[in-house]
C-alpha positions in Angstrom: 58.9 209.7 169.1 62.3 208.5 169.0 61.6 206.0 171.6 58.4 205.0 169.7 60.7 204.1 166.3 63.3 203.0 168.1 61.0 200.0 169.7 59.7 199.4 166.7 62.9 198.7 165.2 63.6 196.5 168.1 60.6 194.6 167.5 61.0 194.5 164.2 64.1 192.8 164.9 63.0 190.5 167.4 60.1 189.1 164.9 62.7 188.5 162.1 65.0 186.5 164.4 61.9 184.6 165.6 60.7 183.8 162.1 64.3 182.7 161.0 64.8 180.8 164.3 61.5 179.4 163.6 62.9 178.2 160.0 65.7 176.5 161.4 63.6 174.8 164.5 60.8 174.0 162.7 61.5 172.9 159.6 65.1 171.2 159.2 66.2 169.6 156.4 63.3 166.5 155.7 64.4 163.3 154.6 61.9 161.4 152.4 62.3 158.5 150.6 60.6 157.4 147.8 60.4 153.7 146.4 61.2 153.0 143.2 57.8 152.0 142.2 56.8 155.5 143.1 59.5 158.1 141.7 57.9 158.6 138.3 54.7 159.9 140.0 56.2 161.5 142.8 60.1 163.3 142.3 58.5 166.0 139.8 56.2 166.8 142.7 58.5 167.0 145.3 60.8 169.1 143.2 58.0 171.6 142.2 57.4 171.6 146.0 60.9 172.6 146.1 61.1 175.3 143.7 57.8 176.9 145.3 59.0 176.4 149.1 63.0 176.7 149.0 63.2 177.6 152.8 61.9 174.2 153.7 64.6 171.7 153.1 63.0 168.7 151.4 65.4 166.1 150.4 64.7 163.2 148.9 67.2 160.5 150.8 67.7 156.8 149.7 68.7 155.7 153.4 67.7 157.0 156.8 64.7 158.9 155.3 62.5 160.4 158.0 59.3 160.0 155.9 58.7 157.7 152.8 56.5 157.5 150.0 55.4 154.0 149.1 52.4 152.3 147.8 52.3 150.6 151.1 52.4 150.9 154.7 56.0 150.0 156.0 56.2 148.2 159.5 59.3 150.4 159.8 57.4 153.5 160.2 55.2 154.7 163.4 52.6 155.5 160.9 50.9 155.9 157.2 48.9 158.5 156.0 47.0 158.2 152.5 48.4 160.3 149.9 45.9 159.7 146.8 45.1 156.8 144.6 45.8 155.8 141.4 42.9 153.6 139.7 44.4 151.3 137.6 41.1 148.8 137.5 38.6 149.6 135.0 34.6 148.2 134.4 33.3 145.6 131.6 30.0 146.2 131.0 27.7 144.6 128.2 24.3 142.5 128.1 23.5 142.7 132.0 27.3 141.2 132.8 29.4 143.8 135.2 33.0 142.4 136.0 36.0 144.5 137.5 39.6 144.4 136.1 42.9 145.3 137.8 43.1 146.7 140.8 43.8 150.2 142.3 47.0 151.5 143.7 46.8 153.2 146.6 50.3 155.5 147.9 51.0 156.5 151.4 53.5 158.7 153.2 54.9 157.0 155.8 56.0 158.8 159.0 57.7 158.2 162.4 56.0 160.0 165.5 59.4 161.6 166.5 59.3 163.7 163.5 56.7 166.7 162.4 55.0 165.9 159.7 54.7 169.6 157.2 51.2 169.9 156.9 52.0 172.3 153.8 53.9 169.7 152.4 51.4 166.5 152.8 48.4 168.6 151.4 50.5 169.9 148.4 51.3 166.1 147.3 47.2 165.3 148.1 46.1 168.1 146.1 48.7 167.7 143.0 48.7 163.7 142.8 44.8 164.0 142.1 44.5 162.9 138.3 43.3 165.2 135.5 39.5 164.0 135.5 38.6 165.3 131.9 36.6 162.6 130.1 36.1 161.4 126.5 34.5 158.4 124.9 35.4 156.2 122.5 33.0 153.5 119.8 35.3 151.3 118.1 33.8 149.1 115.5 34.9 146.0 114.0 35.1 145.3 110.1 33.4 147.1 107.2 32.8 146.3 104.3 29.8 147.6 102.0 30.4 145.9 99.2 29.8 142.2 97.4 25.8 141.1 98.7 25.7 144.1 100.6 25.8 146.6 98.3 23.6 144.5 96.4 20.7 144.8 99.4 21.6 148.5 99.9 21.0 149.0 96.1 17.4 147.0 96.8 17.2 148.9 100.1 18.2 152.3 100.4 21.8 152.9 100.5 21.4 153.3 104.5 20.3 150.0 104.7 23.4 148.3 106.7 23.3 151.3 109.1 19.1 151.9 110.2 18.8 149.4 113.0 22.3 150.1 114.4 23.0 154.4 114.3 22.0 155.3 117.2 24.0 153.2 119.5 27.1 153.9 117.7 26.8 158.1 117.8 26.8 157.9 121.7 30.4 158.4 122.5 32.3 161.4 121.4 34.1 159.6 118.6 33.9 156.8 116.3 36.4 154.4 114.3 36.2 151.8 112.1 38.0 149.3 109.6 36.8 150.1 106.5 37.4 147.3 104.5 36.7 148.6 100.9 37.8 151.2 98.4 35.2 153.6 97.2 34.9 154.8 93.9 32.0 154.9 91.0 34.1 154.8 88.3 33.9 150.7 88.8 30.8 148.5 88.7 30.8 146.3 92.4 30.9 142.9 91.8 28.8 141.0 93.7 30.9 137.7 93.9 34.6 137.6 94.8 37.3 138.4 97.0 37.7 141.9 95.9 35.9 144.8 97.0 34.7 147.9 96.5 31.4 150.5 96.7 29.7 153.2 95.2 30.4 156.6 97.2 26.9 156.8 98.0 27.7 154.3 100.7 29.4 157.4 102.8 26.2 158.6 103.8 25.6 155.6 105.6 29.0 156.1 107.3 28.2 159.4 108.1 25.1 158.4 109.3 26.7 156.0 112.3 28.3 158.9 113.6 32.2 157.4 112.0 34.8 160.2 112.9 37.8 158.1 112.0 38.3 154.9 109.3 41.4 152.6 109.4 42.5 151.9 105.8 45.7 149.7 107.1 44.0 146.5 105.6 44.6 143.8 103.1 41.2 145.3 101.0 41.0 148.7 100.9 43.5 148.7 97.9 41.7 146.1 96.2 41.4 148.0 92.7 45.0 149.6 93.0 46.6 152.9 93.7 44.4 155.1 91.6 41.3 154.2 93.4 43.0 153.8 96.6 43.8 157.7 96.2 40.0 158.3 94.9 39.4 156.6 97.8 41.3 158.8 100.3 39.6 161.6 98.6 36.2 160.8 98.6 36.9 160.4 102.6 38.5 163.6 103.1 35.3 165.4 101.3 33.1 163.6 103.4 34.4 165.0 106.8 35.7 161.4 107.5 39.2 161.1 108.9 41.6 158.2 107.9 44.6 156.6 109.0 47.2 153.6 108.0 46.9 154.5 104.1 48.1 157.5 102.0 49.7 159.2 98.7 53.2 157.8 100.1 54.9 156.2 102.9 54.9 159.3 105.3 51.3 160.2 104.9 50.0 156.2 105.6 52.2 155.8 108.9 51.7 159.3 110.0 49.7 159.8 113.3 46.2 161.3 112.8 44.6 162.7 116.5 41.3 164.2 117.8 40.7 166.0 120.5 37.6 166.2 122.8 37.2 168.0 126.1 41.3 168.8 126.3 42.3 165.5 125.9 44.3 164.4 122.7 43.6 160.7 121.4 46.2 159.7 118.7 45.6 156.9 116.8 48.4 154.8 114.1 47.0 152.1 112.5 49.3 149.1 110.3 48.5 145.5 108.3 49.5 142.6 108.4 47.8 140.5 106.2 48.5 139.6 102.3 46.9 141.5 99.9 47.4 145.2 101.0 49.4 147.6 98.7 52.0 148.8 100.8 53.0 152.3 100.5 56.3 153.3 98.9 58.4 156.5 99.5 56.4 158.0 96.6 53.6 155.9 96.0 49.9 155.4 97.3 49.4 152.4 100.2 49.0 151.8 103.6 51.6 151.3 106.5 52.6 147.7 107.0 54.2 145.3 109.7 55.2 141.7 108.0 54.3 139.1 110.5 52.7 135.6 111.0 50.6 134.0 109.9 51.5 135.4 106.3 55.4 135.7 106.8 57.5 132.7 109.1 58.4 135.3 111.2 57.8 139.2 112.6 60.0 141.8 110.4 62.2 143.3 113.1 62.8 146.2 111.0 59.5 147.5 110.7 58.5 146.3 114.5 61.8 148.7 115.3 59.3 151.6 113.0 56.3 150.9 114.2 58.3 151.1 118.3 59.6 154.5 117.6 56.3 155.7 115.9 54.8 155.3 118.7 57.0 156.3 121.0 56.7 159.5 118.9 54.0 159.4 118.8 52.7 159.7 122.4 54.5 162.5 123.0 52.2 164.2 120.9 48.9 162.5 122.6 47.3 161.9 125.9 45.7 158.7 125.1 47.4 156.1 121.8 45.3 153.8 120.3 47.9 151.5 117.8 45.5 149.4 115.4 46.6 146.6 113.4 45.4 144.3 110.9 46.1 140.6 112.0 45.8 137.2 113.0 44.4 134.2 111.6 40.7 134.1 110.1 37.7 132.6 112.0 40.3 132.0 115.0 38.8 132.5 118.2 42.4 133.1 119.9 45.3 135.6 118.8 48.1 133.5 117.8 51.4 134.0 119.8 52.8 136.7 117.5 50.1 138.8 117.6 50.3 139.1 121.5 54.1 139.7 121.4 53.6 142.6 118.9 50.9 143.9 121.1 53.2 144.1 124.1 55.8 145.8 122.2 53.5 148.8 121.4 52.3 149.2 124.5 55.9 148.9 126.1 56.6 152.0 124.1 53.8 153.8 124.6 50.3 152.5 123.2 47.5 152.4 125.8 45.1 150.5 123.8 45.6 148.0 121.2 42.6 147.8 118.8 42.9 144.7 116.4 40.8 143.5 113.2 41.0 140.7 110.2 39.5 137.5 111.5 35.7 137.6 111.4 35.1 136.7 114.6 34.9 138.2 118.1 38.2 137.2 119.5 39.3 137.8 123.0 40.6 140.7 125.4 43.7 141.0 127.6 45.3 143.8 129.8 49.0 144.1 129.7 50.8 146.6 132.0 47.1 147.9 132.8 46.9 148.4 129.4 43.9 146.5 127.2 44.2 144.8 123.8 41.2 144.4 122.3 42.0 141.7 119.8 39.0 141.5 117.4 35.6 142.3 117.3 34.4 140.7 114.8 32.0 141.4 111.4 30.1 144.5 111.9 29.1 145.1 108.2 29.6 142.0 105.9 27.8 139.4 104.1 29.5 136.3 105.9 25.9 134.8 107.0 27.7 130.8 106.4 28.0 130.8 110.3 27.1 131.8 113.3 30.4 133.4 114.8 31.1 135.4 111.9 27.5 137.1 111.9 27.8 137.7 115.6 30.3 141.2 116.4 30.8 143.3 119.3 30.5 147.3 119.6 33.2 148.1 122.0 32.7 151.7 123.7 35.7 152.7 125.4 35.6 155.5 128.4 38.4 157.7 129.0 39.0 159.7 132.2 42.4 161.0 134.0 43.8 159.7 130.5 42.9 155.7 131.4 40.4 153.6 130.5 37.7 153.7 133.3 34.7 151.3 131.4 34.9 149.1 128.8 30.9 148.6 127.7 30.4 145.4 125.2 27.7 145.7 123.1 26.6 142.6 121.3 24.8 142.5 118.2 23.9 140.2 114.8 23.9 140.3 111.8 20.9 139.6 109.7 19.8 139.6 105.7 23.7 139.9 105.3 23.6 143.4 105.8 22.1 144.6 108.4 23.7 144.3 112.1 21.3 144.4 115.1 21.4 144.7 118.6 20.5 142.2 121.2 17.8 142.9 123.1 18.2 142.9 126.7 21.1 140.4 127.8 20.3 137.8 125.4 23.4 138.3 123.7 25.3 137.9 127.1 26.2 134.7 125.7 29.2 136.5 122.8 30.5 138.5 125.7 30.8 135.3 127.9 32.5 133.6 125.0 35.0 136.5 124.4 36.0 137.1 128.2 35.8 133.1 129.0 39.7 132.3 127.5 41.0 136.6 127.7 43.7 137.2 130.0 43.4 139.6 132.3 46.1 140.7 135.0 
């Protein structure tokens, strides 16, 4: 019996010195590299690998590496094998037009035949770098504004009127936003003539009707009848269900970040004017957020663009996907103007990953920054403007989220008719306003 333990022991032994001997043969200290373009994505993974394996010695080495992770095969190593991939292209889609934008990134661990590659080690990376595929769709509309001849043909009409031929396409995605354009009240009579505006609150149905989840107040009309009805306004919204964002009771309400959330993923959304004619909101008083820039001002208010930065950097913290929407540019202009692009690439250089613009009347253009898009305008959706042909055409831009990056943009073209009613293109035979907008956007 004693022989019996004894040899066990002795085995016992034998198996521990194997498996330690094993360690040290087996699985010395690995050096791998990791290019700069690739250390956001891939330190935090090597140093969870770390904390979950600590008796293999990964280091990560800035010379002599023995492996390195790159987004591209080196001549300086035996060998690549493909990690994962990070799409960074995304789909335009709209009136039978299909066209690609951006282009993938693909990373690789590099090897040299001389070394053993940890098999452990290469599938943990695989199976980690795969992105988060939850999914969540976005409508974004372009200006509303029920009021002036088009309250006068929804009082002919039906109060639904603007909304009947248009509904269904818009309650599609999981969420839809808008610029509302107009304060709603019925303590005032809408005039039917004029530059200001303003609605009954039986025009909320309508809203409700096209699915709307989410109105942008930050505008240069939806304070048209002052502070009072601005904040009947903000009420009237709230009882309906309907969120709002880029107006409030005070300063900290209008710039504060409103979110929704769909399928685990959390899209924020911040919203801010530019244009003469908003009431901007004061520590204590009833506005919306503001950024002073061209072509209203000489020159872009550094102070606020310093706000508006740290809002959003803020701001995404908070949020998986950052929609910033401003209120700008120059009316009936097919192109953004200079400053508007420059204040675009700010917020997405701290943090944005869409910009989502309104003001001029007219479908303006598109552009991806950083992988990032900007959708400059999109034009009328509900407005009497029927004097020309751009400013009764619009675009319904439907935005689909997956891994927390745009994956499709679809384009959906449609005019507006008895200066009301918007309506969709049958077929591709709006192609032509998609073709228009992509002919002069920038894409990288």
């Amino acid at each position: 019996m004693k022989k019996i333990i004894l040899l066990i022991l002795i085995l016992a032994f034998v198996f521990l010195f194997w498996f330690s001997l094993k360690e040290k043969i087996f699985f010395k200290e690995y050096k791998i590299g990791v290019s700069s373009g690739a250390k956001e994505k891939f330190l935090p993974l090597i140093e969870s690998y770390q904390k979950k394996f600590p008796s293999k010695k990964i280091k990560v080495a800035e010379k002599d590496a023995d492996f390195l992770i790159d987004a591209q095969k080196r001549d300086s190593f035996d060998g690549a094998i493909e990690i994962g991939k990070e799409i960074n292209s995304f789909k335009i889609y709209g009136a039978g037009l299909k066209k690609n934008i951006g282009k993938d990134t693909v990373y690789y661990l590099n090897y040299k035949k001389d070394k053993k590659i940890d098999i452990d080690f290469l599938n943990f990376l695989k199976d980690n770098f795969s992105y988060n595929q939850k999914k969540v769709s976005i409508t974004l509309l372009g200006d509303i504004v029920p009021a002036r001849t088009v309250y006068f043909k929804m009082k002919q009409n039906g109060f639904d009127y603007p909304f009947r031929s248009i509904k269904n396409e818009t309650s599609k995605t999981d969420f839809t936003l808008g610029n509302l354009e107009c304060p709603i009240t019925d303590k005032i009579e809408a005039p039917l003539e004029g530059m200001s505006f303003v609605a009954s609150k039986k025009v909320l149905d309508g809203l409700d009707s096209l699915g709307i989840d989410l109105v942008t107040l930050a505008n240069n009309h939806s304070t048209n009848f002052g502070r009072e009805v601005f904040v009947e306004t903000l009420d009237n919204l709230k009882e309906k269900g309907i969120i709002y964002v880029g107006g409030g009771r005070n300063y900290k309400e209008a710039h504060k970040l409103k979110m929704l959330e769909k399928n685990g993923i959390k899209i924020g959304i911040l919203n801010y004017n530019s244009i003469i004619g908003g009431v901007e909101a004061t520590e204590d008083l009833a506005g919306v957020a503001w950024i002073h820039m061209p072509p209203w001002e000489k020159t872009i208010n550094q102070e606020e663009l310093f706000v508006m930065e740290n809002e959003i950097k803020e701001a995404k913290k908070r949020v998986d996907f950052l929609i910033v929407a401003i209120h700008w540019g120059v009316e009936y202009q097919l192109e953004p103007i200079k400053e508007q692009t420059f204040v675009a690439h700010r917020a997405i250089d701290s943090g944005a990953d869409l910009v989502w613009g309104s003001h001029p009347h007219v479908v303006s253009t598109l552009e991806t920054y950083k992988g990032k898009l900007i959708i400059y305008n999109l034009g009328n959706f509900i407005f009497d403007q029927m004097w020309s042909e751009e400013t009764r055409e619009g675009v319904i831009a439907k935005i689909f989220i997956s891994g927390k990056k745009i994956r499709r943009l679809e384009l959906v073209p449609y005019k507006i008719y008895d200066y009301a009613q918007p309506r969709i293109f049958e077929g591709d035979k709006g192609r032509y306003i998609i073709e228009r907008m992509l002919s002069k956007s920038k894409f990288e």
